[in-house]
N, C-alpha and C positions, 0 to 999 in steps of 0.2 A: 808760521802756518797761515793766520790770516794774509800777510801779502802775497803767498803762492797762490791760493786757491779765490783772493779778491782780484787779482791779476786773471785769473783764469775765466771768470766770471767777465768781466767786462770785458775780458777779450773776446770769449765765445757767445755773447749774446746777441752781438750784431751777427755773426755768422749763423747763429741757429736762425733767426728772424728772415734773414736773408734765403734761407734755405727751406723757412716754409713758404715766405713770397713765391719762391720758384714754382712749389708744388700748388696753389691757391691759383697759378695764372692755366693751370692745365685743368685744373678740378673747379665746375660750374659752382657747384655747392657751396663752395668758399670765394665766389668773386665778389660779395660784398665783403673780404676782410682784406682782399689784396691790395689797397687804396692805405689803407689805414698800417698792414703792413709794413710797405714799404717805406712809411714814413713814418715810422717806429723802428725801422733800422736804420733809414737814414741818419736819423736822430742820433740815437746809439753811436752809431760808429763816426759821427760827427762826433760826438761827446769824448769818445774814447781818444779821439787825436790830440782834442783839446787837452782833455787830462794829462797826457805824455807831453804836450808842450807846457802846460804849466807843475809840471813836475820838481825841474830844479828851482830852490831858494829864489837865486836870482831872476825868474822868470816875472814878468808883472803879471801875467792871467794867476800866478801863482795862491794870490789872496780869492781869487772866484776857484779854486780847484772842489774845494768842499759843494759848493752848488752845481759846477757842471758833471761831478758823481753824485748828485740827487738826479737832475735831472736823465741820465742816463738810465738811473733805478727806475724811475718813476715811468718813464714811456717803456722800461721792457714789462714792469708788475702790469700797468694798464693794459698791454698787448698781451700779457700770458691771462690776465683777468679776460677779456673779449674774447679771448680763442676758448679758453674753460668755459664760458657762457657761450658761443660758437656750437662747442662740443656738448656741452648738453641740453642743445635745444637739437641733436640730432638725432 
């Protein structure tokens, strides 16, 4: 279970990210988070490739796999944390 729904998780969190970028570049209100955004999906989905290449044993990113799924964690928490403070300053 945790690998279906940890798989599912870092698959979908560049795509969710990515899909409020979209909505933040058409809505005034949120054009200071589209900056920060987009480069918290970048991030993510950079992260997320990496991870798949350092997947197999013999891979050498292999021994960084553990740190490039923090920092994946870390820039989506930081980005859902700024959108929660975003959302209730409105």
């Amino acid at each position: 279970m945790h690998g279906i729904f940890g798989a599912l998780v870092f698959a979908l969190s560049p795509i969710c990210t990515f899909i409020y970028w979209l909505r933040f570049r058409i809505d005034p209100k949120w054009e200071y988070l589209q900056k920060w955004t987009l480069i918290a999906a970048s991030i993510m989905l950079a992260t997320v490739v990496l991870m798949k290449i350092a997947q197999p044993q013999a891979s050498p990113l292999n021994v960084w796999a553990g740190i490039i799924q923090r920092c994946s964690l870390l820039s989506f928490y930081a980005w859902v944390f700024t959108f929660a403070l975003g959302l209730k300053k409105q």
